[in-house]
N, C-alpha and C positions, 0 to 999 in steps of 0.2 A: 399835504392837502389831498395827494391824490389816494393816498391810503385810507384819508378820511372817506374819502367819494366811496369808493371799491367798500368798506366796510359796510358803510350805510345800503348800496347797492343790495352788497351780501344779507344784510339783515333784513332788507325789505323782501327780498326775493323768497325769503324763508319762510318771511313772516304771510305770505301770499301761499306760500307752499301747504304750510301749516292751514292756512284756513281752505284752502282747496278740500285736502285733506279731512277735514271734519265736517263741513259739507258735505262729501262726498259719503264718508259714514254716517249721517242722518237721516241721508236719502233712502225713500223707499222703495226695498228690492225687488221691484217690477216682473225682472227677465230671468227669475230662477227656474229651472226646470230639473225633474227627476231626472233619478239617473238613467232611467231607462229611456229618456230624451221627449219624455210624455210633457203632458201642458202644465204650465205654471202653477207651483205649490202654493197651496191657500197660508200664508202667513198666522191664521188664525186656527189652528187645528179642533176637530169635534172634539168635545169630551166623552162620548161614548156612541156606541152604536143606537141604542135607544133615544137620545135625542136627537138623531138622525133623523130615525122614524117617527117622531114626534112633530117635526119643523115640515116635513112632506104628507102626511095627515091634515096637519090646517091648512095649509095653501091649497084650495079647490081650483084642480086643474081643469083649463078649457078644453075640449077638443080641438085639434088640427081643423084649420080649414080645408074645406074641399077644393080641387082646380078650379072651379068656377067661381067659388068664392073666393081665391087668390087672385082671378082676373078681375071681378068686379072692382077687388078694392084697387088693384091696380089704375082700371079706367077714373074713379074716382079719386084718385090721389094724382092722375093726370088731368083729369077735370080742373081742381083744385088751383093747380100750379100754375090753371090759362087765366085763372082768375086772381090769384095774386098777383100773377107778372106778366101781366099783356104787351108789355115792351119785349120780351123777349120772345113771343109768339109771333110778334109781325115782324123782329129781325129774323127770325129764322123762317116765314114765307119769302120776306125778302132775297135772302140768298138761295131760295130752292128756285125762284123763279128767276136769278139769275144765271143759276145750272144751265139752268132751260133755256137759253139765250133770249127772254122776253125781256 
């Protein structure tokens, strides 16, 4: 009986092994990196240098925002968040003004 137990054990434990196993070769390989310890390889590689230049032709690039215009949008995506979540604007007056011992 106990040889039954220990076998069956044995077979489940494999059979959990094995499927760990093929999962784990399924899975997509996220955290590859060149050899030269550069950023993660595009799994799908170009077919030529010309449809390179073809794929950054059509995409019309914006220019860079300016500082100023990095603050505005700044202030404005701060704006934004008193007005989605005004519960969390008057917890945090809350505890500035108990800094302050009022």
């Amino acid at each position: 009986m106990r040889a039954m137990r220990t076998a069956i054990g044995a077979g489940l434990t494999a059979a959990l092994l094995m499927l760990a196993a093929d999962a784990f070769a399924q899975a997509p390989h996220r955290h590859f990196r060149d050899r030269d310890g550069g950023g993660p390889r595009s799994l799908v590689p170009m077919q030529s240098a010309e449809d390179a230049t073809q794929l950054d032709e059509s995409v019309p690039r914006r220019p860079r925002l300016t500082p100023e215009e990095r603050r505005q949008l700044r202030r404005d995506v701060h704006d934004a968040g008193r007005d989605l979540y005004p519960e969390r604007e008057r917890l945090r007056e809350q505890r500035r003004a108990a800094r302050r011992g009022e």
